[in-house]
N, C-alpha and C positions, 0 to 999 in steps of 0.2 A: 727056728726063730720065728716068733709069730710079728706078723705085717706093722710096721711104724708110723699108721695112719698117721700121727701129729706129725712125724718127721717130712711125710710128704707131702701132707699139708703145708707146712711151713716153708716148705722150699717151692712150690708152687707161687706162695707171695710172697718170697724173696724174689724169684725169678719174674712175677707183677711190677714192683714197684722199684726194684733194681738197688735197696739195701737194704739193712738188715732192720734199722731202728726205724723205718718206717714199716715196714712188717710187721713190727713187733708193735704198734699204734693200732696199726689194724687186727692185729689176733688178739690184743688186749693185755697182752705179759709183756714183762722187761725183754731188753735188745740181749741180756745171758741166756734166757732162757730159748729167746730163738738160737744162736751160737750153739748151745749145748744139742738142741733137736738137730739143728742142721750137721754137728760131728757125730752125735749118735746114726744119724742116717748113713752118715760117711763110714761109717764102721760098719752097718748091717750089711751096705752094697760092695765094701770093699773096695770103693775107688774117690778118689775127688770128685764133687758135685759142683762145685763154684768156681771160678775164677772171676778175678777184676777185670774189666777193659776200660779202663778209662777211670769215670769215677760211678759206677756202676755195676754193681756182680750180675754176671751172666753164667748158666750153667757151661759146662767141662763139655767137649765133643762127645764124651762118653756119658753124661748123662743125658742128651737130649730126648732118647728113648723113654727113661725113667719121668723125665719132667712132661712129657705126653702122657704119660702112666698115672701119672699125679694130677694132671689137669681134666684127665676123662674123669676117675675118682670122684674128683671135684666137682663137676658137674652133674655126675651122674648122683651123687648126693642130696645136692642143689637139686635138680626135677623130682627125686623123692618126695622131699619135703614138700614141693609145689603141687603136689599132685592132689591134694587135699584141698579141694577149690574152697573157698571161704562160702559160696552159692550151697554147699554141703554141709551148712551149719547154717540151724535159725538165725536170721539176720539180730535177733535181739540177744541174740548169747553172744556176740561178739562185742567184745569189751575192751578197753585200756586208754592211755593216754597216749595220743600221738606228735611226735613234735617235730613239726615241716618248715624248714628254713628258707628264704628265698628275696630276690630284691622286693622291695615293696610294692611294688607297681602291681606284679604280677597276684600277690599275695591279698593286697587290696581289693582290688578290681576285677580280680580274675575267679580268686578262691574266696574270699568271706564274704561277696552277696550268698555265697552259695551253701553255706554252712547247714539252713532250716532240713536242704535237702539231705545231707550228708547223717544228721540226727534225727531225720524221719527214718530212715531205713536202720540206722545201728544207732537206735540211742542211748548206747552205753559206750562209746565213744568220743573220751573230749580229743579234739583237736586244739591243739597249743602253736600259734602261727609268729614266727621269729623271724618278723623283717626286718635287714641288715643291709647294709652296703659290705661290710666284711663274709666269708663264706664261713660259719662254724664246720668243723668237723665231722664227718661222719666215721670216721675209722675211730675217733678219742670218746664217739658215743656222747658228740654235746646235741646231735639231732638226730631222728631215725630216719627222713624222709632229706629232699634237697632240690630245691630247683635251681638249675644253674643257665647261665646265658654262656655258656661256653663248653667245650667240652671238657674232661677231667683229662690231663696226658695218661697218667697211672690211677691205679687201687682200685682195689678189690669190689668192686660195686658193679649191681646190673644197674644198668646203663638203657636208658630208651629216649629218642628224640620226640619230641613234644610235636614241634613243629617250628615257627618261623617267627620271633615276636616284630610288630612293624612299629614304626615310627612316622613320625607326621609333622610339617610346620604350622603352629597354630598363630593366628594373632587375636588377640583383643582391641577389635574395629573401634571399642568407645565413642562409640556414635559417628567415626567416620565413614567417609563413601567409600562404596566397593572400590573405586579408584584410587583410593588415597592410602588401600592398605596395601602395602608393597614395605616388604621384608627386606628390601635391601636400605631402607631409609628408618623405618621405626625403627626405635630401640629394643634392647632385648633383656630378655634374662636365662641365664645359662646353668648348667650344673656346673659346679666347682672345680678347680683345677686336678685335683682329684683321679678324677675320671675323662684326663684328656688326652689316654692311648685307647678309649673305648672307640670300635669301629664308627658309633651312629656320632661320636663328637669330632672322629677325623673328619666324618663326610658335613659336620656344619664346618668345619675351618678352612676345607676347598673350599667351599660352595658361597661361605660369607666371610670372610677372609675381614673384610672392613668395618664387619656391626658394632654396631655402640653398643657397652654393654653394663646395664644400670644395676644390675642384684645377678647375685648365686647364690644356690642350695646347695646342697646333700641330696635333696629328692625333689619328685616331680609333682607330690603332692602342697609340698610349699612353695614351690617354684609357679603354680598354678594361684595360687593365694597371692602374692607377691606382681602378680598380673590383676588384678582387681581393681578398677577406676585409671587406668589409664591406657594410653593406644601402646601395644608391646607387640613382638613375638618371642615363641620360645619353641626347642627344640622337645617334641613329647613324644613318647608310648602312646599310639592309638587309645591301649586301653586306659590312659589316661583322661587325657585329651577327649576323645568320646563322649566321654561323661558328662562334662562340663558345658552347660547350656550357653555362654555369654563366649565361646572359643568358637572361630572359624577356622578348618582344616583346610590348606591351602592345596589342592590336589593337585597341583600344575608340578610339584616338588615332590621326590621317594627317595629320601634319605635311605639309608643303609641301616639293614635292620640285627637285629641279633637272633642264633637258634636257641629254643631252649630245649633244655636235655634234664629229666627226671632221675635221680639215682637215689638209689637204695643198697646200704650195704648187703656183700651179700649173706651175711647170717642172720639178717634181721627180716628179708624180704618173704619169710616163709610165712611169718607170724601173724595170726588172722587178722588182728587189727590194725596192723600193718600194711597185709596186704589189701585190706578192706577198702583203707584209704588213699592205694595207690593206684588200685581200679576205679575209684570213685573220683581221682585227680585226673585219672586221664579222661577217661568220660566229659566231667566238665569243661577242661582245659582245652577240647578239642572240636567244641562247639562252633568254631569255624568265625566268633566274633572277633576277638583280638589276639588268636594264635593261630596262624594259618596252615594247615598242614600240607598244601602244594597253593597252584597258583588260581586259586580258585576264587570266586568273587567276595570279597572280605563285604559281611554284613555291617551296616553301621548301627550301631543303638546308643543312643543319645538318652541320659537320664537329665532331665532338670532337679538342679538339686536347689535349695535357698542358701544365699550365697559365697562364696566363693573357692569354700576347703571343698575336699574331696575325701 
């Protein structure tokens, strides 16, 4: 009987993401046709491969041999494909449309000053940049790329940490004295209820417990706009905040900041213009201005912009 790569594949990200119709998202077929791979497999090995625990399928004591046998498979497939560095192909034959999802902040300020460079080296490469406050999918194929402030629990994706995004309390002095700007007395403006199990919004609700609070956003690009002509503060992304000429960063204050974590499914990360752009993400992203990757001296750069969006 010759070998049931799909069957062991499939049980591999069954035993990933711990059932079946999330598997079946990520391999790209209906939740039958995983069931059916996963019984055909059971019939080549002649023993049960799954049981439930809970609300969760975990391999059979007697498969756990087999699911190491499927996970090396796995990998070792995975370095195949990778082994064809994109540096091995003219930078100008790498081609296609790339579409990188991510909160705005990062997307904004971090990845599209930097675009000239990314289309000087492949410019046959559009970058299609999808800032959300929601995460699109990478297993359903609605993005190929993904920057996340948190880590994924489950799926199928390599996985690499970025580094550290920080945060800062900024105000808008409005002509006031360096004495008279004190954050526990200005007014403020906040992100949205939304976002108020996010770690850097727990550490404003110890820390200001009592702030008057005059506007919310969705983002920190309006939330910025929304500070223009009068004395405020607000809770920002460096790489925000930075930017913004008429903002003092109050450094006496280190809010809690969030990791950020790069993921790329893993059938899509082989792909030269794929990978093209995720060596070219981290290269930029790790520039040491507004993503830190240890505790090293965060550079400031301050853009004057004419006024007050970003």
């Amino acid at each position: 009987m010759s070998l049931d790569w799909e069957g062991l594949r499939t049980f591999a990200h069954v035993c990933q993401v711990g059932n079946m119709s999330a598997a079946a998202r990520e391999l790209g077929v209906n939740q039958t046709t995983v069931a059916r791979r996963i019984a055909r497999l059971e019939e080549w090995v002649g023993y049960a491969i799954l049981h439930r625990d809970g609300r969760v399928l975990v391999p059979t004591a007697r498969a756990q041999v087999l699911l190491q046998t499927a996970q090396h498979m796995q990998d070792t497939v995975s370095d195949l494909l990778t082994r064809d560095p994109v540096s091995e192909q003219a930078d100008g034959a790498v081609g296609g449309i790339v579409r990188l999802t991510g909160v705005d902040a990062i997307l904004q300020d971090c990845v599209a000053p930097h675009i000239a460079d990314l289309h000087q080296r492949f410019p046959k490469i559009a970058l299609e940049l999808i800032g959300a406050n929601r995460n699109l999918s990478l297993p359903q194929r609605e993005t190929d790329i993904a920057i996340r402030l948190a880590r994924p629990d489950s799926g199928a994706f390599h996985i690499r940490k970025l580094g550290y995004l920080e945060y800062g309390i900024y105000c808008n002095p409005n002509g006031l004295p360096a004495t008279a700007v004190d954050p526990q007395t200005l007014p403020w403006i906040d992100l949205d209820e939304f976002f108020a199990d996010k770690p850097e919004q727990k550490w404003l609700a110890d820390h200001f417990p009592d702030r008057t609070v005059i506007g919310y956003a969705n983002r920190g690009s309006i939330m910025v706009s929304m500070m223009t002509g009068h004395a405020c503060c607000a809770l920002l992304p460096r790489c925000v905040g930075d930017r913004i000429d008429f903002l003092r960063c109050l450094d006496t204050y280190h809010p809690t900041g969030r990791e950020v974590w790069l993921l790329t499914h893993q059938e899509k990360r082989h792909l030269p213009h794929v990978r093209a752009v995720t060596d070219w993400l981290t290269r930029i992203l790790l520039d040491g201005n507004f993503i830190n990757v240890g505790n090293t001296e965060r550079q400031r750069s301050k853009i004057e912009l004419p006024g007050a969006t970003i």
